[in-house]
N, C-alpha and C positions, 0 to 999 in steps of 0.2 A: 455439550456447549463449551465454548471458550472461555479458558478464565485467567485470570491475573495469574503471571508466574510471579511467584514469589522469590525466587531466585532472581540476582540482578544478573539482566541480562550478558555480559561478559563470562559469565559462567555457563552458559547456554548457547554462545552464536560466537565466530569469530567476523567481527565485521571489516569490509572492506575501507580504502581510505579514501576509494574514490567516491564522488556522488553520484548519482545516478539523475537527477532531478531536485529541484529546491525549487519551492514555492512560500506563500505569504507564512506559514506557519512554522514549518520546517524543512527537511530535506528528506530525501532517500537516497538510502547508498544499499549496497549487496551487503549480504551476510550469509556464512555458513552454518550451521547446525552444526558444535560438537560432536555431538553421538552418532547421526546418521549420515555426515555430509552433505543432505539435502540443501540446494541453493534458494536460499530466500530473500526478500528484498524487507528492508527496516527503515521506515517511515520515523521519523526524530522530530518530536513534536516540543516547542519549547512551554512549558506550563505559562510562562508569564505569559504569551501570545493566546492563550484561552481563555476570552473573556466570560465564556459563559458554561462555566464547569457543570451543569446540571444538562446541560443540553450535550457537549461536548461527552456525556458518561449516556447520553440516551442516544448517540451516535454509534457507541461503540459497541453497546448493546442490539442492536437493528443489524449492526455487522457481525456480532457472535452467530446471531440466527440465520444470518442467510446463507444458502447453500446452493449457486445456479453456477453453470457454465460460464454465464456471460459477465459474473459478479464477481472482482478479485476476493479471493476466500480471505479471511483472517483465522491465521493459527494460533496466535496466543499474541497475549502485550504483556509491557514491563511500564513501571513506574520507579521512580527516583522523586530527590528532590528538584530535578531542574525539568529532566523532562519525563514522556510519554511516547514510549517507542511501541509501534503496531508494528505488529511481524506478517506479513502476506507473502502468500505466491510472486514471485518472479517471471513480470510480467515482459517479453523481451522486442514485441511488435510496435516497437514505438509511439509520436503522439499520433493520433488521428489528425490532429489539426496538420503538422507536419506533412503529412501525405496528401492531405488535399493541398496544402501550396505547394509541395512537390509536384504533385498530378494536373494541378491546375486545371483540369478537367475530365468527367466521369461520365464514362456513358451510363444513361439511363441503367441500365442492367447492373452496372458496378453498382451505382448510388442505390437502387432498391434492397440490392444485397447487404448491403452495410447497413443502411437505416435497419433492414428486418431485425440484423445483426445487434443492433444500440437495442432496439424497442424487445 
């Protein structure tokens, strides 16, 4: 199972300066893994922005356990006083929504294989 690093993260990941994505809670930008080099993406979650910290910790718990191909993994999280950083895979296929206005249209055969793909 996944569990709080108790180390602050700075001590564990050197993060990138660019973002990668931002949304209503936070952002994501790249990070490296000191030890291993491994490239990971860090999710910066800001504490004030969670309204409902019981639910927001039964979140994150639902994401320690899952373990599917189709499920971005989480490999550990950090906590401070401001925010809540989840450390995942680096995911590098862009948004889906993205591709369908890109594509603006799919044949039958693409869109079944995607949906299979979500579901």
């Amino acid at each position: 199972m996944i569990v709080k690093n108790t180390k602050g993260i700075d001590e564990v990941y050197q993060r990138d300066t660019t973002q990668l994505g931002k949304g209503t809670y936070g952002e994501v930008s790249g990070c490296t893994h000191l030890e291993t080099g491994q490239r990971r993406a860090v999710k910066i979650i800001l504490r004030s922005k969670i309204k409902n910290w019981e639910r927001f910790q039964t979140e994150v718990r639902i994401l320690q356990t899952l373990d599917h191909p189709n499920v971005i993994k989480l490999y550990e999280y950090f906590e401070d006083e401001t925010n809540v950083y989840l450390v995942t895979e680096l995911c590098t296929g862009g948004e889906l929504f993205d591709r369908i206005i890109k594509e603006e249209f799919f044949s039958e055969d693409v869109a079944a294989r995607v949906f299979k793909q979500i579901l």
